[in-house]
Every structure is written in C-alpha cells, then in structure tokens.
C-alpha positions in Angstrom: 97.7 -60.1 72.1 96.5 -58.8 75.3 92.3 -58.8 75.1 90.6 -55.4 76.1 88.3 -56.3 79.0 85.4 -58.5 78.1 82.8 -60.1 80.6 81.5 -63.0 79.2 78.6 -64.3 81.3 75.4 -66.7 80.6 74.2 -66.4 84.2 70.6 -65.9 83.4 68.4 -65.9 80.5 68.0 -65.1 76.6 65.1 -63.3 75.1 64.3 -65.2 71.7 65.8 -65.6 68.4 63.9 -65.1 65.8 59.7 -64.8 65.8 57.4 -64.7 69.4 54.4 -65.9 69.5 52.6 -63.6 71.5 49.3 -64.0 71.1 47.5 -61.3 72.9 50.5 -58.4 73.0 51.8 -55.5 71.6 54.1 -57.1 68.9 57.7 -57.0 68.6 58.0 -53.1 68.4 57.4 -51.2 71.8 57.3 -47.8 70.1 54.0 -46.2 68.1 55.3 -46.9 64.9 53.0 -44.1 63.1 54.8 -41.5 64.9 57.9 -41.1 62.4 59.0 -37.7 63.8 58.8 -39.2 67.7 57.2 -36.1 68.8 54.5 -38.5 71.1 51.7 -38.1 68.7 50.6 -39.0 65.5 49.7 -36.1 63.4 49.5 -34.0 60.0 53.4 -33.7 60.6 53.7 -37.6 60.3 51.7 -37.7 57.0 53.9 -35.0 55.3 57.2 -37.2 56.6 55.8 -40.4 54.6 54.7 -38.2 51.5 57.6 -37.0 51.0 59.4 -39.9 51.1 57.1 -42.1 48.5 58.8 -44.5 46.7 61.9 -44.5 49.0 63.4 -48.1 50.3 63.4 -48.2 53.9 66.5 -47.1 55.5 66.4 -49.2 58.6 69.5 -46.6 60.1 67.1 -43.4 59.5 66.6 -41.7 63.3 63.0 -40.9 61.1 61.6 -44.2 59.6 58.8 -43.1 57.3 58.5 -47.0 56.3 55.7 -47.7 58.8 54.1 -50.6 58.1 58.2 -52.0 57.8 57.5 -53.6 54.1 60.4 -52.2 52.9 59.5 -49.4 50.9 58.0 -46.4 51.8 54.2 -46.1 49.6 50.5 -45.5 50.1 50.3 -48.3 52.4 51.8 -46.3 55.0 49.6 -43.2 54.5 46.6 -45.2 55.4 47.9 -46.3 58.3 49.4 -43.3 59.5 46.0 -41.6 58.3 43.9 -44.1 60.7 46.4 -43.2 63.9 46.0 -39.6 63.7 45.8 -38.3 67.5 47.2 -41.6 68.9 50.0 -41.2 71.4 53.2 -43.2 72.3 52.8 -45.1 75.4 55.0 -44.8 78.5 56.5 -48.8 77.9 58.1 -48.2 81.6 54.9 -47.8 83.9 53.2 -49.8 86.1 49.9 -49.2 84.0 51.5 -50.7 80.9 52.5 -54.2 83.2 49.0 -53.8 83.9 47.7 -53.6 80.5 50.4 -56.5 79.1 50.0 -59.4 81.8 46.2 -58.8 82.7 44.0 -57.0 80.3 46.1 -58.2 76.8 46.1 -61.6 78.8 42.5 -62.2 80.3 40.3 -59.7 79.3 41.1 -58.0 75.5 38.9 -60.6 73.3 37.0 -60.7 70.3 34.1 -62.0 72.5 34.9 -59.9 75.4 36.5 -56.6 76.0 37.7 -55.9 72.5 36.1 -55.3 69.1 33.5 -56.4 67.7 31.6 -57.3 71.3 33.5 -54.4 74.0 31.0 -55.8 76.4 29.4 -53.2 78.6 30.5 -50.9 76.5 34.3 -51.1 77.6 37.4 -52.0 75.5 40.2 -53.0 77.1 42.7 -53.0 74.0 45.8 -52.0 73.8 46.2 -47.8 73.4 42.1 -47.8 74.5 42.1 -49.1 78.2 42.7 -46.1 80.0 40.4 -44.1 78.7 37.6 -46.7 78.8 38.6 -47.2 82.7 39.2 -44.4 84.4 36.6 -41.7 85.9 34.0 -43.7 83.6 30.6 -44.7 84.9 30.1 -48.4 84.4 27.1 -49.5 82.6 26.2 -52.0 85.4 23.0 -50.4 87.2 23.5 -51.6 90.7 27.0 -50.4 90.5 26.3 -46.9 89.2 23.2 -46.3 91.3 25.9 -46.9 94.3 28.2 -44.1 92.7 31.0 -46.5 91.8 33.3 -45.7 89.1 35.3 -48.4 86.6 38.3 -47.2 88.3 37.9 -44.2 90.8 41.8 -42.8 91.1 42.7 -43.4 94.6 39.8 -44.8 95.8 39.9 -49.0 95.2 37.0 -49.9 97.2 34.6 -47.5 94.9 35.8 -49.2 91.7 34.6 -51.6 89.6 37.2 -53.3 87.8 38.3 -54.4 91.0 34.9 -55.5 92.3 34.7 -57.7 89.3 38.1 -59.2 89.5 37.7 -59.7 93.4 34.4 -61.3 93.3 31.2 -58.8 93.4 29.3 -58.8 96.7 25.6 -58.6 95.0 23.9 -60.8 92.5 22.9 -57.7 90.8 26.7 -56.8 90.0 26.9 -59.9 88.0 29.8 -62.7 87.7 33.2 -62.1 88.7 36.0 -61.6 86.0 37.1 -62.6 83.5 34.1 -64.5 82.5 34.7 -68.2 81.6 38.1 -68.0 81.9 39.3 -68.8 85.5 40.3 -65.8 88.7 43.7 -64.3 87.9 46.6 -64.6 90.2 45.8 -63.0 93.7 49.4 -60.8 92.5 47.7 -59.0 89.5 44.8 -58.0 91.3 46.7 -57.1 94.2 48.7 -54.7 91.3 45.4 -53.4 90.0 44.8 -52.6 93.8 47.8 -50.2 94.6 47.9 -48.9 91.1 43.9 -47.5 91.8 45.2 -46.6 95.4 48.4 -44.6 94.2 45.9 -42.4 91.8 45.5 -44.6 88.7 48.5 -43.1 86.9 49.3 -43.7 83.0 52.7 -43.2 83.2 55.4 -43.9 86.2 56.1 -46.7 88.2 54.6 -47.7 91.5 56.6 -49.0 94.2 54.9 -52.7 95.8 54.2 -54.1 91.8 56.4 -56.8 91.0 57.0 -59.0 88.0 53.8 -59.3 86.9 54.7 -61.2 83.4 55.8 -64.5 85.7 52.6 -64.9 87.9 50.5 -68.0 86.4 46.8 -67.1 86.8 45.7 -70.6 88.8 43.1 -72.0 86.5 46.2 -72.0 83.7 46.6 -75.4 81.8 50.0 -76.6 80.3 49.6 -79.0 77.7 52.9 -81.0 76.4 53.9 -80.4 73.1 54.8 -83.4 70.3 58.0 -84.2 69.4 59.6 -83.6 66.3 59.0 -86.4 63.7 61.7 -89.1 63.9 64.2 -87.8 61.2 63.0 -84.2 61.7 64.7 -83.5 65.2 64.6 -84.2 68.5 63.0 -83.2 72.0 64.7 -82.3 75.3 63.0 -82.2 78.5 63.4 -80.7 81.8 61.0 -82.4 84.3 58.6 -80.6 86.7 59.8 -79.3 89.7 58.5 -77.9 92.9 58.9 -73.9 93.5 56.8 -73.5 97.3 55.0 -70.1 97.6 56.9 -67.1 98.6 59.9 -68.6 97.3 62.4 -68.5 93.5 64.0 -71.3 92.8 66.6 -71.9 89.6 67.6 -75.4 89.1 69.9 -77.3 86.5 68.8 -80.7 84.8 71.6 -83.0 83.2 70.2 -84.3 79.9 71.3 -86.0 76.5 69.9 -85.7 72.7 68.1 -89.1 72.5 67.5 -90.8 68.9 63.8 -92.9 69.1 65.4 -95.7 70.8 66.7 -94.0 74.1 70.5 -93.8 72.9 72.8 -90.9 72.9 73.3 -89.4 69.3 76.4 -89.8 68.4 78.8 -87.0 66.2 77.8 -83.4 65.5 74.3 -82.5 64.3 73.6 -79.0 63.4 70.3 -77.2 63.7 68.5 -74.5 62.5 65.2 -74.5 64.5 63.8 -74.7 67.9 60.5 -74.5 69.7 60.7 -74.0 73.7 57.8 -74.8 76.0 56.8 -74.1 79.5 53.9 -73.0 82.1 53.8 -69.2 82.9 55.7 -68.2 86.0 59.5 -68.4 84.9 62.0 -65.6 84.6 64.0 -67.6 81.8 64.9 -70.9 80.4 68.7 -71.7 78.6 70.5 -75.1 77.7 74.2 -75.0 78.2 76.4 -77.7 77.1 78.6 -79.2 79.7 82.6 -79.4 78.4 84.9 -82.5 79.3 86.4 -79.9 81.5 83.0 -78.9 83.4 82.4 -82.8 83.5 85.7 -83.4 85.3 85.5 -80.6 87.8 82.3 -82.4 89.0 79.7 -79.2 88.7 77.1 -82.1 87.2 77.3 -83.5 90.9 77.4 -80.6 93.2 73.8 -79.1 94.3 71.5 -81.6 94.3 68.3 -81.1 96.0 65.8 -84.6 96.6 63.0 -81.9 97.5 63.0 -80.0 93.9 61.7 -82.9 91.9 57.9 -84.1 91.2 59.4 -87.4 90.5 61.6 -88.6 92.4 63.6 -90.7 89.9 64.9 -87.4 88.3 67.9 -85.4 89.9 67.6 -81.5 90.3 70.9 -79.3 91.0 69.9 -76.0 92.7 71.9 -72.8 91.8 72.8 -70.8 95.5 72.8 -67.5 94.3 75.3 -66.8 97.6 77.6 -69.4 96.0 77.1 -70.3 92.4 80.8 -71.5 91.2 80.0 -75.5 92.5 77.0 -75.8 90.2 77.7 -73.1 87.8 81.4 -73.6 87.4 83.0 -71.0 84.6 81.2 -69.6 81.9 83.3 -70.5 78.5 85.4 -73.1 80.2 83.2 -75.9 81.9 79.7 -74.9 80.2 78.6 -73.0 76.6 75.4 -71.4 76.2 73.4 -73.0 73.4 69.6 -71.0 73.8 67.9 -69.5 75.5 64.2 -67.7 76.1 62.4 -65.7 78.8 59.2 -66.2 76.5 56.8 -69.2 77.3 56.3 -70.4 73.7 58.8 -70.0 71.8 59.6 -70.5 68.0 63.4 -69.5 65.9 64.6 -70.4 63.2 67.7 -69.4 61.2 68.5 -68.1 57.8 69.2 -70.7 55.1 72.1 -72.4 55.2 72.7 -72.0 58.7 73.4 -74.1 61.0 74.1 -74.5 64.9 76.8 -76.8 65.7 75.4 -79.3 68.9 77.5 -82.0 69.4 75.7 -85.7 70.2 77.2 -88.1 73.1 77.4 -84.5 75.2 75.4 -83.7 78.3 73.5 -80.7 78.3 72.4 -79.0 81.2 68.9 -78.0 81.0 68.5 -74.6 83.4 65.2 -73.4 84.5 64.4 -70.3 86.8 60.6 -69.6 88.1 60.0 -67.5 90.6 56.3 -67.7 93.1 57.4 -65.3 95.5 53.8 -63.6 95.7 51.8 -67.3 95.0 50.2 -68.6 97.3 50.3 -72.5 96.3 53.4 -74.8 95.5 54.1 -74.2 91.4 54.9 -76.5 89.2 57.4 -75.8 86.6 58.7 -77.9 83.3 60.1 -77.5 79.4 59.8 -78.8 76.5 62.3 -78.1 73.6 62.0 -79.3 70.1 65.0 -79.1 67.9 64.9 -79.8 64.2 67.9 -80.6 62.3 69.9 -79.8 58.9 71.5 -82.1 57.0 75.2 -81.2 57.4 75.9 -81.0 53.5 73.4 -78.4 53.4 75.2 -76.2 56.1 77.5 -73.4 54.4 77.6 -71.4 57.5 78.1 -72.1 60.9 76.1 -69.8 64.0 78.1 -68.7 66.6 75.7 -67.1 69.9 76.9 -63.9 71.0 76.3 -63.4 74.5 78.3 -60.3 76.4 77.4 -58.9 79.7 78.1 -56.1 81.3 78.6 -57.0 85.1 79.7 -53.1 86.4 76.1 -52.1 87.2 75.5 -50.0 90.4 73.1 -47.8 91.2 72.1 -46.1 94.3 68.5 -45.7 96.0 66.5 -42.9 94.1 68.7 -43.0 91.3 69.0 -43.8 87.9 72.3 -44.7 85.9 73.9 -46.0 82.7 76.3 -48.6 81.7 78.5 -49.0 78.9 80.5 -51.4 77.4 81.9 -52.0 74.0 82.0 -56.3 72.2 85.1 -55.7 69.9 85.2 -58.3 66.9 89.0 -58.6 66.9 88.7 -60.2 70.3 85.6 -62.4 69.0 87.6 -63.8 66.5 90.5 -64.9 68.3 88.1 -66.2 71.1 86.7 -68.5 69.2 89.5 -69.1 66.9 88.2 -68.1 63.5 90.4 -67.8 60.9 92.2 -64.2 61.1 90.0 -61.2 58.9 86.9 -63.0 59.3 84.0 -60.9 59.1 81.1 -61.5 61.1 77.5 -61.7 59.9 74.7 -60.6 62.7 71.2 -61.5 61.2 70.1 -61.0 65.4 70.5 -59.1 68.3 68.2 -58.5 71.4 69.2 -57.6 74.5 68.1 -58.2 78.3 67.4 -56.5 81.5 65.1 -56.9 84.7 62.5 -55.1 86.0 64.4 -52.0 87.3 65.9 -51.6 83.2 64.2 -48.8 81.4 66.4 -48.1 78.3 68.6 -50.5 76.3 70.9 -49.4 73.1 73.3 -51.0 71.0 75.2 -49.1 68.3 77.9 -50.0 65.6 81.0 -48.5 66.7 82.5 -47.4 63.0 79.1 -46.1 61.8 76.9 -44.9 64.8 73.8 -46.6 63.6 71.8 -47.6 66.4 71.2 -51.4 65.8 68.5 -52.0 68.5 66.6 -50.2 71.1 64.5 -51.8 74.1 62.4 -50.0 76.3 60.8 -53.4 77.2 62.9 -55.0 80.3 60.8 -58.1 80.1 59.6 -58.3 76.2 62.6 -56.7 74.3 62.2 -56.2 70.2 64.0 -58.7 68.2 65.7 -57.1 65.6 66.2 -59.6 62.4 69.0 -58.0 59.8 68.1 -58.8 56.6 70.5 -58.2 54.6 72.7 -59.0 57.2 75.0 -57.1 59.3 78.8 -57.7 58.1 81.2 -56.6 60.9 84.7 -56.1 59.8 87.6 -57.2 62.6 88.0 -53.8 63.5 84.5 -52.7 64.1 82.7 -53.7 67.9 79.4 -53.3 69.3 79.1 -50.6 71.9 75.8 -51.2 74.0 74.2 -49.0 77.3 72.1 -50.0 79.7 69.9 -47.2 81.8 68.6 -48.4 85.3 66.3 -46.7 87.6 66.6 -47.5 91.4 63.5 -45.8 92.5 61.8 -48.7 95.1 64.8 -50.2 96.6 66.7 -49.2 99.9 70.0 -50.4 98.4 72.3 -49.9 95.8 71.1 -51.8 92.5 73.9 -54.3 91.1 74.5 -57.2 88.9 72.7 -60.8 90.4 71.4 -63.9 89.5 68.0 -63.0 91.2 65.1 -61.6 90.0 65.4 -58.6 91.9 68.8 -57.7 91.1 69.9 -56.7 87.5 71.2 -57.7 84.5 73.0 -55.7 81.2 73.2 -58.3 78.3 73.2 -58.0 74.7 72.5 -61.6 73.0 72.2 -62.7 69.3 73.7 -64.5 66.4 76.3 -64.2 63.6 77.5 -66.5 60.9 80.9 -67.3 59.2 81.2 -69.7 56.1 82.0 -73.3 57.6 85.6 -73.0 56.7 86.5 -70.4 58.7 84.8 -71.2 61.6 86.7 -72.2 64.5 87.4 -75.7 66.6 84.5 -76.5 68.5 85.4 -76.4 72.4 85.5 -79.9 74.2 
C-alpha cells in the first residue's frame, strides 16, 4: 500500500509527558479558565453558563467548558471560583510582556516573602494577572525615587523607571538594594528585555522586535544540584556530561551512553518503563534520548562529529550537530536512530498509566542529545542532564507505549507575515509503520505539541469527530493534555494538526530548522496497544 505523505522527524525537542513541575508559573492551562464563554472577561455571563449546567459531567469536547476548576463535574465549586474572577481578563499568551512576566517576575520576584501575597513589599505585587497594573504609570513607594519624579515603569521612558533602576543596580543609597533581593542579579538578557519593552511603550499585548528567548537565559547566581539515582532495583540513571557552550554562541551536541546496572555493566534484554525524571541547568532549548539501531551503528553516525573542545572533561567524547549538514551525526530518523523522550522543561517528571510500559532495550547505545543556546551571555555556560528511569516488571506490562512524534516540515513564511500549516497523522499508516497487528486501535492518553518562538497558535483535531484535542498558544510551555478515559482511534481515523506562525522581526522567509531561530510544527505524545498486538521492536 502506497503511504499518504508523512514526515517523520525527531530533529529537536519534546515538551513533557505527563506532570511539570513548574514551580513559580502559570500552570498547564494558558487560557483564563473562569472565562467559559471566551468573551476575554470573566463576568455575570460566566456564572449563568456554570449554573445552568450544575450537576453536569464535564464534556472535555464542549467549545464552552463550564467545568472550571476541571474536577470532572460541573457544581458549586466552580461558582466560587468563577464568583472570585469576576472582572479578570484573558491574557495575550503571545506578547513580549507575558515572556516578561513568565522568565523574570514568576521566576525572581513573585514570592510569598517578596512581591506576592501576604508581604507585596512596597506595596507592589508582581503576580501573575496583577503585574501590570501594579507597574505601570504607578508611583513607587521609595521616597528618593518619587521625590525625583520616577515612575515603577514610565512607558517609553527607561531611564525614569524604577523597576529598571532596581534590577540595574540603583545609583543612591537612599534607593535601596538592587533586585531581586537575596537572590542573585538576573541575566544581563532579561533586563536588557525589560529595557526595550519600557522603551517601545510598556505594551500588554504584542510582540517587540530585539526580545529573544528569554525562558533559556540562566540568571548567573543559578545553582544546579545533581539529582540521586534511582534505588538499585527501582531504575536506573543516564547522564550526559557538562559541556562548554562560549557566549554569543548555540551549541547541540550528542552523547553515546549505555543503561548501566550498579556494577558498570550494560543491562542486558528488554526492560520496560513507566517513569522518568529529566534534570538540567536553565539555558537549554530541549533535551531527547534516541536509541541508536544496528543500522545507525554500522553507518558510523556514533563516530562522525566529534568535537575535543565541547567537553568539561576531557575523558568524555562530544559529537556536534552542524545544522548546515546534519545527516553524518544525525543519520535518518526511523532507520539509524528512534526517539525515546524527550523535554524542553528543566525538571521534569512523567509517568504512564498502569500497566504501561515503554519498551527500552538493554546492551543498546543511546544517544543522549542536548541543545543550549548562550547567544546573549556573556560567560562560557555549562550545560549537563540527569535522567532517572524507573522500571516495571515485564509480567506486569499489558500494554506497550509507542511515542508519536509527526512533524510538519512545509513551513514558510515571508517577512511581515503570518501563516498556517497543516498536516493530517493517519492511523492506517501508523499501524503498518510500526507493524501492529491489522485493526488495531490506538489508545492516546497524551498529546502536546511544539513550536519556537515565532509559533502563536497550535491545534490538533480528530479527523472523524472534529473535536479539538489540544490547543497551545504557549510556543515554549505548551499544555499537556492527559485523556483520561483514553482516546481510542479506530484505523481509519487520523489526527489533523495546524500550526500558525508570525514572521513579524525577521528579514527572511521563516522555515523549518534545527536552530533556535528557525521553526518547528510538531505534535508529540503517546498511545498504547495490548502487548500482543504490538509490533517487532526495530533493531
């Protein structure tokens, strides 16, 4: 049977699978939940929505989900919380103010002893939905600074505004200590974004051309610390040593590793797993293990590359990916390497449903890839992962997980303007792929999806329903969306997915790459199929 046309491609990353630890940000969602009818305010419309719909179940299709709070029923619960919204607004998820608010206020500032409730020292809350407001046009409370007429953000004017003095460093005693208090100076990057956000007018919504990536700038004062390893009989830890990224410079490198047992030796057979933990310093754009087949071995891709200069140690050997000319190192996707997991999320914890497991086969190298970008530092960085992996017993495994990883590689957009890209992940391909037995249906229990900076809108839809399955506003956090029951895809359904770019900084035409700066279209997750119909794992 002749395939319809399906690009396969795990050049880059993989948001998480399953739960994010994300301490200080927005949560999983980037919409304001409370506003059911999506009219960009929560109001007395909202309320009559959920009232009218007590005692429903959740309907997690419904283009209105009156289910707020997301416990699965619709009751007073989500009244209250609707009830304590009233007047909020939905944020604009694709601004520069929002990067702002994510990577330095959620980060540095929005504490329980700081800039958030109960202290909101001097008076000024940086929380989430609250910043703005607090910031700009306001007087600050400091004397010296609003004797001199300065503002906490003056729009358009950075030298007359506060915030900035205090992130800089102020220039009298009587301004008091530079920011944040206690907790180190932030990366000369984010204060440089705070900068040309003031100068271009202190906007809430838009973009501002000059503002990078601020989610993978590592604030200098930042401390890694190591995780432990699983216990012995629990799992097992990977590691990709550090490596040297200079300043002004992105640098993606590959690192040839083995599943160890306690002693140092290679595990032998199949072991299957059903949790990881990924862990690295702040500054990279993603993190993936591939596994390396006999064929990818033989065509020598775990030889080509090599750089002396990437390693901290030089014992270990580092194979740099030349973006110009990836094939050597890369080789072909499907053929000579497999994607395993991957994350674009510092810490990182998944963990599967019961009774599944990941098939990862022992006495198998596995290329550890790492990309982390310093091209506004200022300072060599240093960049390493951890991954712990825990095991399942095999007896207890009744299903087997099978990624699914699609990308959409016909991006192109011109300067000033924004386009979209489509592309449809039929099943009936997927199962004769990956050699399933014939009428196997598929069961998603994940999908998220992945973009760069210049992304704004990411759908996916089931193609015999309609349903919108996940939406992503978020290029560099997008939601995980966990089906529960899960979602059973018949051979002759697909996934059709869209991906809306907007060119509006660049002097040339926006197209699929491997750097930061270019884009990507992916839609990543997991199904399952029972153990017996699964198909031959690829050697």
């Amino acid at each position: 049977m002749i395939l319809r046309k399906v690009i396969y491609s795990a050049l880059i990353l993989l948001m998480i699978v399953g739960v994010s630890f994300s301490a200080l940000g927005h949560g999983d969602l980037p919409t304001l939940l409370e506003d059911v009818n999506k009219d960009g305010v929560v109001n007395v419309q909202d309320l009559v929505l959920v009232a009218s719909s007590l005692g429903q179940l959740r309907d997690r299709n419904a283009t209105q989900d009156p289910d707020v709070n997301r416990d699965g029923i619709v009751n007073v619960l989500d009244l209250v919380r609707i009830s304590n919204s009233l007047g909020q607004t939905a944020p604009d998820e694709n601004s520069s103010y929002h990067d702002i608010q994510e990577y330095v206020f959620d980060k540095s500032c929005a504490n329980s002893v700081c800039h958030a409730s109960p202290a909101n020292a001097g008076s000024l809350s940086l929380n989430y939905g609250l910043s703005y407001e607090d910031l700009v046009g306001m007087v600050p409370q400091n004397p010296a600074a609003a004797a001199a007429g300065m503002k906490l953000v003056d729009p358009g004017n950075p030298e007359n505004s506060f915030l900035l003095a205090k992130l800089v460093g102020p220039t009298s005693p009587e301004q008091g200590a530079r920011m944040p208090f206690g907790g180190g100076v932030l990366h000369n990057g984010k204060i440089e974004a705070i900068r040309a956000w003031i100068e271009a007018g202190a906007p809430q919504t838009g973009k501002i051309s000059g503002i990078g990536d601020l989610g993978v700038l590592r604030d200098p004062d930042e401390v890694f610390e190591a995780p432990e390893p699983p216990l012995p009989g629990e799992g097992y830890q990977l590691r990709l040593p550090p490596f040297k990224i200079e300043p002004g410079t992105e640098r993606e490198v590959f690192y040839a590793t083995q599943i160890e047992d306690e002693n140092g030796n290679p595990v032998e057979g199949d072991i299957f797993i059903n949790r990881v933990e990924i862990f690295y310093p702040a500054g990279s754009h993603h993190f993936i293990i591939y596994r390396i087949t006999e064929s990818g071995v033989g065509k020598g891709i775990l030889e080509n590359g090599i750089v002396p200069d990437a390693s901290v140690d030089p014992g270990d050997t580092f194979r740099e990916l030349d973006t110009d000319n990836p094939d050597p190192v890369f080789g072909v996707f499907g053929g000579d390497r497999l994607f395993v997991v991957g994350t674009q999320t510092d810490d990182t914890l998944f963990q599967f449903p019961e009774g599944v497991g990941l098939r990862m086969p022992g006495d198998t190298v596995y290329d550890l890839n790492s990309h982390y970008i310093n091209l506004l530092g200022d300072e060599t960085l240093t960049g390493e992962t951890y991954v712990n992996i825990y095991t399942i017993p095999k007896e207890e495994v009744q299903y087997e997980a099978v990624e699914i990883f699609v990308s959409n590689r016909a991006i192109n957009v011109p300067p000033g303007a924004t386009r979209v890209s489509k592309m449809t992940w039929y099943i009936e391909d997927e199962l004769e792929i990956r050699e399933h037995a014939p009428g196997t249906e598929v069961n998603i229990f994940l999908l998220t999806s992945h973009m760069h900076r210049h992304g704004e809108l990411f759908e996916i839809f089931q193609q015999s329903t309609g349903d919108m399955l996940h939406r992503s506003v978020a290029y560099d956090d997008a939601p995980i969306d966990l089906f529960d029951p899960v979602l059973r895809l018949s051979p002759d359904d697909a996934l059709k997915f869209q991906c809306t770019h907007n060119n509006y900084d660049t002097d040339e035409p926006l197209i699929f790459g491997l750097t930061s700066e270019d884009e990507m279209c992916i839609i990543f997750g997991y199904y399952y199929v029972p153990t017996e119909s699964a198909g031959a794992i690829i050697e």
